[in-house]
C-alpha positions, 0 to 999 in steps of 0.5 A: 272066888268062884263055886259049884254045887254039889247035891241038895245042899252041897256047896264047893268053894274055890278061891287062891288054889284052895277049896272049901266044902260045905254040907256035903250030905249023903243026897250026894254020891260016893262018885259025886265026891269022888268027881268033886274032889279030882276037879277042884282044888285041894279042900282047906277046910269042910264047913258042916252046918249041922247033925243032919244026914242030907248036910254030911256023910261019914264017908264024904267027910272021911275022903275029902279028910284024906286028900287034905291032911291038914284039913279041919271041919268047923261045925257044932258041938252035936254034930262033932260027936257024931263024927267022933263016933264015926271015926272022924279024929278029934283033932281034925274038928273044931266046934263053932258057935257065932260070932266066931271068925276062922281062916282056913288057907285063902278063906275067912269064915264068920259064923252065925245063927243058933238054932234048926227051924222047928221040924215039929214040936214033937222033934228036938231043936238042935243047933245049926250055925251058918257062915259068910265066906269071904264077906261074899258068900253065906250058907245059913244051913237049916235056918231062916234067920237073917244073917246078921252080917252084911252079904253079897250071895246068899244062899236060899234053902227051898223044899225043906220040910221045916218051911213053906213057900211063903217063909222062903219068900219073907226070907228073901224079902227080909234078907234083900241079898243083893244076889241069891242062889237057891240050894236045899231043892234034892227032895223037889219035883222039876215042877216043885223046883219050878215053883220055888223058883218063879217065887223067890223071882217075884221077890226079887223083883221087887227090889233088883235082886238077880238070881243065880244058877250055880253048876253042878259037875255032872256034864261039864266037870269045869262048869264054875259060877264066879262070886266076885 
Protein backbone atom coordinates (compact mmCIF):
# COMPACT_ATOMS: atom_id res chain seq x y z
CA UNK A 1 0.00 0.00 0.00
CA UNK A 2 1.24 3.21 -0.62
CA UNK A 3 0.20 7.20 -0.97
CA UNK A 4 0.43 10.72 -2.20
CA UNK A 5 -1.07 13.88 -1.30
CA UNK A 6 -3.13 15.77 -2.78
CA UNK A 7 -3.64 19.73 -1.45
CA UNK A 8 -4.32 20.75 2.05
CA UNK A 9 -5.84 17.83 3.44
CA UNK A 10 -6.11 15.62 0.44
CA UNK A 11 -5.17 12.12 0.66
CA UNK A 12 -4.84 9.52 -2.27
CA UNK A 13 -4.32 5.86 -1.48
CA UNK A 14 -3.29 2.86 -3.68
CA UNK A 15 -3.17 -0.41 -3.07
CA UNK A 16 -3.81 -3.89 -5.33
CA UNK A 17 -4.52 -1.90 -8.62
CA UNK A 18 -7.35 0.19 -6.87
CA UNK A 19 -7.18 4.13 -5.48
CA UNK A 20 -8.92 5.63 -2.59
CA UNK A 21 -9.39 9.52 -2.52
CA UNK A 22 -9.97 11.01 0.63
CA UNK A 23 -10.93 14.92 1.11
CA UNK A 24 -10.32 15.98 -1.81
CA UNK A 25 -11.27 19.83 -1.25
CA UNK A 26 -11.24 22.96 -3.36
CA UNK A 27 -7.50 24.07 -1.80
CA UNK A 28 -6.69 21.39 -4.75
CA UNK A 29 -7.10 22.43 -8.46
CA UNK A 30 -9.09 21.23 -11.23
CA UNK A 31 -5.45 20.04 -12.84
CA UNK A 32 -4.59 18.81 -9.32
CA UNK A 33 -7.21 16.22 -9.75
CA UNK A 34 -7.07 15.97 -13.25
CA UNK A 35 -3.04 15.05 -12.59
CA UNK A 36 -4.05 12.76 -9.85
CA UNK A 37 -6.32 10.87 -11.48
CA UNK A 38 -4.42 9.96 -14.80
CA UNK A 39 -1.34 8.78 -12.28
CA UNK A 40 -3.11 6.65 -10.22
CA UNK A 41 -5.08 3.74 -10.15
CA UNK A 42 -8.89 3.60 -10.98
CA UNK A 43 -10.41 5.12 -7.55
CA UNK A 44 -12.75 2.44 -5.87
CA UNK A 45 -13.97 4.72 -3.49
CA UNK A 46 -13.92 8.57 -2.19
CA UNK A 47 -13.99 9.10 1.65
CA UNK A 48 -15.17 12.78 2.52
CA UNK A 49 -14.53 13.44 6.18
CA UNK A 50 -17.10 16.24 6.32
CA UNK A 51 -19.31 19.16 4.80
CA UNK A 52 -16.58 21.73 4.67
CA UNK A 53 -15.30 23.02 1.45
CA UNK A 54 -11.51 22.74 1.81
CA UNK A 55 -12.32 18.53 2.34
CA UNK A 56 -14.59 18.16 -1.03
CA UNK A 57 -15.34 19.92 -4.12
CA UNK A 58 -18.66 19.20 -6.41
CA UNK A 59 -16.57 19.34 -9.33
CA UNK A 60 -13.72 16.99 -7.75
CA UNK A 61 -16.24 14.74 -6.53
CA UNK A 62 -18.15 14.80 -10.16
CA UNK A 63 -14.61 13.69 -12.04
CA UNK A 64 -13.19 11.03 -9.90
CA UNK A 65 -17.18 9.75 -10.15
CA UNK A 66 -16.78 9.71 -13.84
CA UNK A 67 -13.84 7.73 -14.15
CA UNK A 68 -14.99 4.97 -11.83
CA UNK A 69 -18.68 4.05 -12.12
CA UNK A 70 -18.99 2.10 -10.09
CA UNK A 71 -17.18 4.26 -7.27
CA UNK A 72 -19.25 5.20 -4.30
CA UNK A 73 -18.19 7.94 -1.57
CA UNK A 74 -18.94 7.11 2.10
CA UNK A 75 -19.28 10.26 4.26
CA UNK A 76 -21.86 11.70 6.69
CA UNK A 77 -25.57 12.40 6.67
CA UNK A 78 -24.93 16.61 6.00
CA UNK A 79 -22.26 16.30 3.99
CA UNK A 80 -24.39 13.78 1.47
CA UNK A 81 -27.10 16.45 1.24
CA UNK A 82 -24.77 18.70 -0.10
CA UNK A 83 -23.62 16.54 -2.64
CA UNK A 84 -27.56 15.60 -3.47
CA UNK A 85 -27.75 19.28 -4.20
CA UNK A 86 -24.93 19.41 -5.91
CA UNK A 87 -25.85 17.06 -8.31
CA UNK A 88 -23.91 14.14 -7.10
CA UNK A 89 -26.74 10.80 -7.74
CA UNK A 90 -28.13 9.47 -4.32
CA UNK A 91 -27.02 6.08 -5.44
CA UNK A 92 -23.40 6.77 -5.86
CA UNK A 93 -23.31 7.74 -1.79
CA UNK A 94 -23.50 6.02 1.10
CA UNK A 95 -23.65 7.64 4.93
CA UNK A 96 -21.27 6.37 7.72
CA UNK A 97 -21.46 6.76 11.33
CA UNK A 98 -18.65 4.86 13.72
CA UNK A 99 -18.28 1.89 14.30
CA UNK A 100 -19.02 0.84 10.69
CA UNK A 101 -16.61 -1.13 8.34
CA UNK A 102 -17.01 -0.91 4.61
CA UNK A 103 -14.60 -2.50 1.89
CA UNK A 104 -14.52 -0.86 -1.46
CA UNK A 105 -12.34 -3.10 -3.91
CA UNK A 106 -8.74 -3.93 -1.83
CA UNK A 107 -9.62 -1.40 1.01
CA UNK A 108 -11.35 -2.12 4.26
CA UNK A 109 -12.70 1.16 5.68
CA UNK A 110 -13.47 1.41 9.50
CA UNK A 111 -14.88 4.73 10.86
CA UNK A 112 -14.62 6.51 13.77
CA UNK A 113 -15.05 9.67 15.55
CA UNK A 114 -18.45 12.08 15.63
CA UNK A 115 -17.99 15.24 15.85
CA UNK A 116 -16.04 18.75 14.20
CA UNK A 117 -13.90 20.36 17.00
CA UNK A 118 -15.53 23.58 18.04
CA UNK A 119 -14.66 26.60 15.56
CA UNK A 120 -16.45 28.90 18.04
CA UNK A 121 -19.33 28.90 20.20
CA UNK A 122 -21.21 31.15 17.79
CA UNK A 123 -20.55 28.09 14.77
CA UNK A 124 -22.79 25.11 14.82
CA UNK A 125 -20.94 21.74 15.64
CA UNK A 126 -21.35 19.30 12.88
CA UNK A 127 -20.62 16.02 12.38
CA UNK A 128 -17.12 14.95 10.88
CA UNK A 129 -16.40 10.96 10.97
CA UNK A 130 -12.76 9.78 10.61
CA UNK A 131 -11.25 6.38 8.93
CA UNK A 132 -8.53 3.79 9.47
CA UNK A 133 -7.71 2.02 5.95
CA UNK A 134 -6.51 -1.27 6.07
CA UNK A 135 -5.66 -1.21 9.73
CA UNK A 136 -2.79 0.81 8.53
CA UNK A 137 -3.73 4.24 8.05
CA UNK A 138 -6.22 6.88 9.78
CA UNK A 139 -7.29 10.34 8.62
CA UNK A 140 -9.61 11.84 11.48
CA UNK A 141 -10.59 14.60 9.27
CA UNK A 142 -11.49 18.13 11.36
CA UNK A 143 -10.87 16.27 14.92
CA UNK A 144 -8.52 15.96 17.58
CA UNK A 145 -10.28 12.80 19.18
CA UNK A 146 -7.97 9.91 19.58
CA UNK A 147 -9.01 7.32 17.37
CA UNK A 148 -10.39 4.40 19.09
CA UNK A 149 -8.91 2.02 16.99
CA UNK A 150 -5.21 0.89 17.10
CA UNK A 151 -3.04 2.53 13.80
CA UNK A 152 0.11 2.36 12.53
CA UNK A 153 0.03 5.95 10.36
CA UNK A 154 -1.53 8.61 11.57
CA UNK A 155 -2.51 11.57 10.12
CA UNK A 156 -1.97 14.99 12.11
CA UNK A 157 -4.05 17.98 11.19
CA UNK A 158 -1.97 21.47 11.64
CA UNK A 159 -2.73 25.25 11.12
CA UNK A 160 -6.43 24.72 11.43
CA UNK A 161 -8.50 27.57 12.84
CA UNK A 162 -10.41 25.16 15.22
CA UNK A 163 -6.66 24.10 17.21
CA UNK A 164 -3.78 25.59 18.34
CA UNK A 165 0.01 24.28 18.45
CA UNK A 166 -0.27 22.71 21.86
CA UNK A 167 -3.66 20.89 21.03
CA UNK A 168 -1.73 19.40 18.04
CA UNK A 169 1.19 18.31 20.15
CA UNK A 170 -1.54 16.59 23.13
CA UNK A 171 -2.70 14.70 20.09
CA UNK A 172 0.14 13.50 19.06
CA UNK A 173 1.23 12.90 22.49
CA UNK A 174 -1.92 11.12 23.51
CA UNK A 175 -2.07 9.28 20.30
CA UNK A 176 1.82 7.93 20.28
CA UNK A 177 1.34 6.62 16.45
CA UNK A 178 3.96 4.84 15.92
CA UNK A 179 4.37 7.13 12.52
CA UNK A 180 2.63 10.30 11.48
CA UNK A 181 2.44 12.66 8.62
CA UNK A 182 1.21 16.10 9.01
CA UNK A 183 -1.90 17.30 6.51
CA UNK A 184 -4.38 20.12 6.96
CA UNK A 185 -1.14 22.94 6.57
CA UNK A 186 -2.76 24.81 2.79
CA UNK A 187 -3.65 27.93 5.30
CA UNK A 188 0.49 27.79 6.77
CA UNK A 189 3.49 30.11 5.87
CA UNK A 190 6.75 28.10 5.03
CA UNK A 191 7.59 29.18 8.46
CA UNK A 192 4.27 28.59 9.95
CA UNK A 193 4.84 24.93 8.41
CA UNK A 194 8.23 24.96 9.98
CA UNK A 195 6.84 25.36 13.31
CA UNK A 196 4.42 23.03 13.10
CA UNK A 197 6.75 20.88 11.99
CA UNK A 198 9.80 21.23 14.73
CA UNK A 199 6.75 20.52 17.54
CA UNK A 200 4.89 17.54 16.28
CA UNK A 201 9.13 16.41 16.26
CA UNK A 202 9.79 17.37 19.79
CA UNK A 203 6.88 14.75 20.59
CA UNK A 204 8.03 12.37 18.89
CA UNK A 205 10.88 12.22 20.12
CA UNK A 206 10.02 11.56 23.13
CA UNK A 207 8.72 8.24 22.39
CA UNK A 208 10.46 6.91 18.99
CA UNK A 209 7.73 8.19 16.73
CA UNK A 210 9.10 9.03 12.96
CA UNK A 211 7.61 11.59 10.94
CA UNK A 212 6.78 11.23 7.69
CA UNK A 213 6.64 13.36 4.35
CA UNK A 214 4.09 12.07 2.13
CA UNK A 215 4.71 13.48 -1.94
CA UNK A 216 2.49 15.61 -3.73
CA UNK A 217 2.66 14.97 -7.98
CA UNK A 218 3.59 18.51 -8.90
CA UNK A 219 7.52 17.43 -10.15
CA UNK A 220 7.41 14.19 -9.90
CA UNK A 221 3.91 12.43 -10.96
CA UNK A 222 5.61 8.68 -9.58
CA UNK A 223 6.45 10.26 -6.41
CA UNK A 224 4.68 7.56 -4.03
CA UNK A 225 5.48 6.97 0.19
CA UNK A 226 4.88 3.32 1.07
CA UNK A 227 2.71 2.55 4.01
CA UNK A 228 3.44 -0.77 4.69
Amino acid sequence: MQCFRLAHAGLVIEDEGASLFIDPGNFSTQQDIVLALASTAPPAAIVITHEHADHWDAAHIASILEVAPEAKVHTTVATKAALLKAGIADARVSTVTEGDRVTAGPFALDFYGRRHEVLHSSIPVIDNIGVRVNDTVAWGGDSLTRAPLETPVLGVPIGSPWSTVAQVMDFVLNCAAPRVFLTHDGMLSDRGLALYTDRVASCLATYGGELLTLPRLDEDRSARLSLG
